[in-house]
FILUMLUM-366363 format. One record per residue (C-alpha): residue in three letters; x, y, z. Coordinates in steps of 0.25 Angstrom, whole numbers, plus 5000, padded with zeros to 4 digits. Layout:
// residues N
ALAXYZ;...
// end
This chain:
// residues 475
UNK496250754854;UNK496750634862;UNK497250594848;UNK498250724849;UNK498750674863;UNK499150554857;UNK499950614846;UNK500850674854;UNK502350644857;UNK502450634873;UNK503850684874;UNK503750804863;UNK502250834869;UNK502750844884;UNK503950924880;UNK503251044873;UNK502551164880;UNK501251164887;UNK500751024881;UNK500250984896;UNK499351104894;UNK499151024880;UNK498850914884;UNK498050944895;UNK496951034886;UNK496950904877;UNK496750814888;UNK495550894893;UNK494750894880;UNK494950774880;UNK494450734893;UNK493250834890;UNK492750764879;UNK493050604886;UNK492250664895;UNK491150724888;UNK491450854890;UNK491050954878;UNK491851094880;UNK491251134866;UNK489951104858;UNK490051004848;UNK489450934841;UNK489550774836;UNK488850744823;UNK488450614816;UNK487450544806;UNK485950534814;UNK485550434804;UNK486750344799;UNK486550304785;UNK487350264774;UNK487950394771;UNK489250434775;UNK489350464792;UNK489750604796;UNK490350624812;UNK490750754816;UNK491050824829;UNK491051004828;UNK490851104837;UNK489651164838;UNK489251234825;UNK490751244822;UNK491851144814;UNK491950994815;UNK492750914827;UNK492750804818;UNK492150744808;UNK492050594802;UNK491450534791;UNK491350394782;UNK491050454769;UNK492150404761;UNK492150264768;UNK493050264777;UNK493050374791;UNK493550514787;UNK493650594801;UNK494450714805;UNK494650774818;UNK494750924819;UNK494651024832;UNK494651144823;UNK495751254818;UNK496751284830;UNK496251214841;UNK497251144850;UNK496651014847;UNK496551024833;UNK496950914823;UNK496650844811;UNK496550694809;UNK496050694795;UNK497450674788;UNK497850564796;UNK497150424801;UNK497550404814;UNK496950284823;UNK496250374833;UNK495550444822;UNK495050304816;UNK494550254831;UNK494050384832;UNK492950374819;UNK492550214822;UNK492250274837;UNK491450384830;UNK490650284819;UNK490350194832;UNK489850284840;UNK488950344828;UNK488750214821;UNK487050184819;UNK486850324825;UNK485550384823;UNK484650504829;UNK483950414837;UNK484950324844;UNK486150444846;UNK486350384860;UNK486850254857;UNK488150344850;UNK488250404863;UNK488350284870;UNK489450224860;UNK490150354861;UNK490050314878;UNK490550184875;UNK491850254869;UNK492150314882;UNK492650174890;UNK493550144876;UNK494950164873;UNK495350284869;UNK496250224859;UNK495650084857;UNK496249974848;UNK497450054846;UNK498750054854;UNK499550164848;UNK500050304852;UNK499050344855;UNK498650274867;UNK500150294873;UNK500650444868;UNK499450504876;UNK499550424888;UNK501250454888;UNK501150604886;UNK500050604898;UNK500850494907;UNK502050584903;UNK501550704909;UNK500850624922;UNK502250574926;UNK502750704927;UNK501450764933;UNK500550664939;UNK499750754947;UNK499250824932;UNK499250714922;UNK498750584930;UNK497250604928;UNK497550614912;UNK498150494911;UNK497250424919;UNK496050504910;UNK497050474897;UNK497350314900;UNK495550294905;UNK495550334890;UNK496550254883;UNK496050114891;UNK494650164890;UNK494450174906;UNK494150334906;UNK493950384918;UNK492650434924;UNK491950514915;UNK491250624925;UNK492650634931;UNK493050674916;UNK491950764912;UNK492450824928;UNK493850854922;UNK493650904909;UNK492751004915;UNK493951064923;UNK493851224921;UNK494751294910;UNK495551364919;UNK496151244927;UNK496451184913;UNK497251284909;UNK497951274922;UNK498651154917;UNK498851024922;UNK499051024935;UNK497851124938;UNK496851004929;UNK497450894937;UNK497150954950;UNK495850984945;UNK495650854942;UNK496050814955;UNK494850884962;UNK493850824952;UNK494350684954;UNK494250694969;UNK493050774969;UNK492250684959;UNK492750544967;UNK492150604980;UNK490950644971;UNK490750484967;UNK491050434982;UNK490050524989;UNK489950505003;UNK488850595012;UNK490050675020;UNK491150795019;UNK492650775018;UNK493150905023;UNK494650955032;UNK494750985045;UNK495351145047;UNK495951105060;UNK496550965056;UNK496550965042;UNK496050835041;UNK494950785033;UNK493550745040;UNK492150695035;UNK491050745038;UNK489650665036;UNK488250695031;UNK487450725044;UNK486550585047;UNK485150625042;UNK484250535053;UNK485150515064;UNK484250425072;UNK484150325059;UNK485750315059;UNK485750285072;UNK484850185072;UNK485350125061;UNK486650095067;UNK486150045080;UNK485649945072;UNK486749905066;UNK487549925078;UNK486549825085;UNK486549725075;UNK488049715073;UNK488149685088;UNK487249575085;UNK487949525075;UNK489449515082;UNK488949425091;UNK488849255089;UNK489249235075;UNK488849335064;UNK490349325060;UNK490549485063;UNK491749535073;UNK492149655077;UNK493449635066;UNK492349625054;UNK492449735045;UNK490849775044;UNK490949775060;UNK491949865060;UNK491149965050;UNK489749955057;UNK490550005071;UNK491250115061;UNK489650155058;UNK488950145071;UNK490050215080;UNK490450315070;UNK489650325058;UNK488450385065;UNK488350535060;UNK488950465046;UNK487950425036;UNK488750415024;UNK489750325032;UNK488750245037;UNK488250205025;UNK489650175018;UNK489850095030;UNK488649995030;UNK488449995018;UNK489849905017;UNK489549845030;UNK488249795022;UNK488849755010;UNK489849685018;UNK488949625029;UNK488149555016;UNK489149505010;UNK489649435020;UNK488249385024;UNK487549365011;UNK488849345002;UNK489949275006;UNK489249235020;UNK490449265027;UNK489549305040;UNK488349215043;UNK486849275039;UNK486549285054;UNK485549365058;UNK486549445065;UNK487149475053;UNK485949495044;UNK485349585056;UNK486749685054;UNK486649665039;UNK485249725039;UNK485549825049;UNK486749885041;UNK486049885026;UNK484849975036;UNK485750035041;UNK486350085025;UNK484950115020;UNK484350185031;UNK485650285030;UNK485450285016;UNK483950315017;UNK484150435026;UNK485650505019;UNK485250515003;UNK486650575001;UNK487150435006;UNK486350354997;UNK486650434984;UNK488250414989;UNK487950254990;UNK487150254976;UNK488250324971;UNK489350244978;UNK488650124974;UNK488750154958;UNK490350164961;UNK491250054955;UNK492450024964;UNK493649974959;UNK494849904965;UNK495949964972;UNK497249954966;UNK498349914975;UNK499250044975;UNK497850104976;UNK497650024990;UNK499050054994;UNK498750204992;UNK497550195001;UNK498350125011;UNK499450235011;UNK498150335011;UNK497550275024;UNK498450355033;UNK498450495026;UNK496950485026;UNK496650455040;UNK497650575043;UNK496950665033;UNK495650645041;UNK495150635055;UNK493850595060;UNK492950485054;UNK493650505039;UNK495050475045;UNK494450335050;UNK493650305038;UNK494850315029;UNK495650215040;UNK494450115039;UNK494150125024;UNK495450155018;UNK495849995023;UNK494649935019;UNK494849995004;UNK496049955002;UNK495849795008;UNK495449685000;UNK494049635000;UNK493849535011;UNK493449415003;UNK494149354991;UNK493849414978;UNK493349334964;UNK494349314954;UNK495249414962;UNK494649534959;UNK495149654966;UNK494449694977;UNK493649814979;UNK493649924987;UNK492449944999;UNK491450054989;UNK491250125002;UNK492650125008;UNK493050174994;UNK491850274994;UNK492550335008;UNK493950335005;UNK493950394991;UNK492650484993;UNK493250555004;UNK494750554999;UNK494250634985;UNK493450724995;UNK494750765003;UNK495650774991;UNK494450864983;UNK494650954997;UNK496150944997;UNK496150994980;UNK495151084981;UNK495951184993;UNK494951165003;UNK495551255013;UNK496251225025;UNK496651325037;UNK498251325039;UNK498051235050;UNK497251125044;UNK498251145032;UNK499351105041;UNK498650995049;UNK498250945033;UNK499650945028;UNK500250895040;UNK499350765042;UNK499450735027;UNK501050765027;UNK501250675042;UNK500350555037;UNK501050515023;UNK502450535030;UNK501950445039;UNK501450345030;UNK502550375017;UNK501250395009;UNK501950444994;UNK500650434987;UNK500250554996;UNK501650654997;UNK501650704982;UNK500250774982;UNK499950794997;UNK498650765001;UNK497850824987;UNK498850724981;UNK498650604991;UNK497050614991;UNK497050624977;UNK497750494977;UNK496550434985;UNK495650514975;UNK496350434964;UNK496050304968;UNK494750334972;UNK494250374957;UNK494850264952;UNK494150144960;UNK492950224959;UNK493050214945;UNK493350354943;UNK494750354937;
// end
């Protein structure tokens, strides 16, 4: 199927009626079989007991005709690829040899090389392995190139419908695919919106890929709009043993007092004092915060301590070092939904930003804090800076620095949960709709944001949405 794609001619392709439509139903088989997906039964054949006879693999629906078959009988690999009499997809590749068809039967014989009744899960886990290889491995032809032009041909005339395949599309060819879950998501979009076209699929896409980022950055609160101000505003889990809160940040409250006097090596300027106030005089009624918070206060407090022994191990220090890692597992111990989000968070891999991705977080500060009031509106000016500095100490070897996990978790987790209300039509009264538009509208004028202008706000947080899935690895 991909090997059609690759056959055609960009210009004639693009110039003939309905091929987007085309290409789209080609691209979503596709995706539903990179992805596991199975729309019909069939059924994969092979020898159980490999012997010296001739190998037979075939692939047939269900009780029906033959996908494709392949065999060694004459000595060398005889396959022929067929989806059946007058199917859109339907080709024959038994008159010709072509490279895809040769690289097609090795990965075949590989995966089913020594195969046997009893060991059938080591093919499936050959068959894994494929996954994270080229598409088109050891060879640098057309086919690599023709598909990725018709595609990018098509993205630069409508970005908003074609971007998620070529980034779907070029994960293949380098043998980066993207998530898989987030691919099993789109193949499974409904019939109807498929045959809606591009457009309808790539807004689709749009609310899986924010719904399934705020899904893998779970934090233990709501995002939801404002009617009156149509602004945006988070709402916390409700503290489940409030005396146990409050006790834990007297604590920490006392023993950081203790610890900025003589000469612990903390001030009101350092970074983890600043975030301990943040948590005492306003994270009370917040669990979820609470434990983002500490949790890098703690990790930062024993660096410094422990690591690169930037503060002395005072009993000052060690005292508010205990205090704060308490002060994490007690919250932890009473809020399970906090813990599942931090064992989850935990098992994220965060990559660098690039640099125009730190550039559009800089430029999305302002439109952020304007979209939000409360407690959300000064989260986003506090962690917004700190994602987008540079680590405080020099790196090894010049790696590039990482961003703060919970930071990230924050920014991103709570942007894909505005943007999923924003494509969804959560609905606003005439009044919050105004106040909405007009906040959006007055802040990027004010700030000359143009990464914003094009698609309004659903085009703005999807931006945020964007680089999100890809520093956690999603994209």
């Amino acid at each position: 199927m991909l090997r059609q794609i690759s056959s055609f001619d960009p210009d004639e392709y693009l110039l003939s009626a309905g091929r987007e439509h085309h290409l789209l139903n080609m691209l979503r088989l596709a995706i539903s079989v990179f992805s596991g997906i199975n729309l019909e039964k069939r059924i994969y054949s092979a020898p159980y007991e490999p012997s010296d006879r001739p190998e037979t693999h075939y692939l047939k629906h269900y009780r029906s005709f033959a996908v494709f078959d392949l065999s060694c009988a004459s000595g060398k690999p005889d396959f022929t690829f067929h989806d059946g009499p007058n199917r859109s997809f339907g080709f024959e590749h038994s008159t010709e040899e072509v490279f895809e068809d040769q690289l097609f039967v090795h990965e075949v014989f590989e995966v089913g090389k020594s195969v046997s009744l009893f060991n059938k899960s080591t093919a499936d886990d050959r068959a894994k392995l494929l996954l994270n290889q080229p598409l088109w491995r050891g060879f640098s032809g057309t086919e690599q190139t023709v598909c990725i032009s018709v595609i990018e041909t098509l993205e630069r005339d409508q970005p908003d419908a074609w971007s998620f395949w070529l980034e779907w599309y070029l994960g293949l060819v380098t043998g980066h695919p993207i998530d898989r879950e987030l691919q099993r998501r789109v193949a499974l979009i409904e019939n109807a919106i498929w045959k809606a076209g591009p457009e309808a699929v790539a807004k689709e896409i749009e609310h899986i890929q924010s719904k399934y980022l705020a899904e893998k950055l779970p934090l233990a609160e709501t995002i939801d709009l404002n009617p009156d101000t149509g602004k945006f505003y988070a709402t916390p889990v409700p503290v489940h043993n409030a005396p146990l809160m409050s006790a834990l940040l007297t604590r920490i409250s006392d023993d950081l007092e203790d610890a900025m006097v003589g000469h612990n090596g903390l001030t009101e300027r350092s970074g983890d004092v600043r975030k301990i106030t943040r948590v005492v005089t306003r994270y009370g009624n917040d669990p979820q915060q609470t434990e983002l918070t500490l949790t890098t206060v703690a990790k930062s407090l024993r660096r410094q301590i422990h690591d690169s022994h930037e503060l002395p191990d005072s009993p000052d220090n060690l005292a508010l070092l205990e205090s704060v890692e308490d002060g994490v597992r007690g919250i932890r111990a009473n809020h399970p939904d906090v813990a599942a989000n931090r064992n989850q968070l935990a098992q994220q891999a965060v990559l660098g930003l690039e640099p125009e991705e730190k550039q559009v977080l800089e430029q999305a500060l302002p439109v952020l804090t304007a979209l939000s009031e409360g407690a959300l509106a000064e989260d986003f000016a506090e962690d917004i800076p700190e994602l987008i500095n540079d680590a405080l100490l020099p790196l090894p070897d010049g790696a590039p620095a990482l961003p703060p996990a919970d930071a990230a978790t924050r920014v991103f987790g709570r942007a894909a949960k505005m943007s999923a209300l924003i494509v969804q039509g959560k609905k606003l009264t005439e009044k919050s709709a105004r106040a909405f538009d007009s906040n959006l509208v007055k802040t990027i004028r004010l700030a000359g944001l143009a990464v914003a202008i094009g698609g309004g706000v659903a085009g703005f947080l999807y931006t945020i949405v964007q680089i999100g899935l890809r520093i956690f690895g999603v994209l």
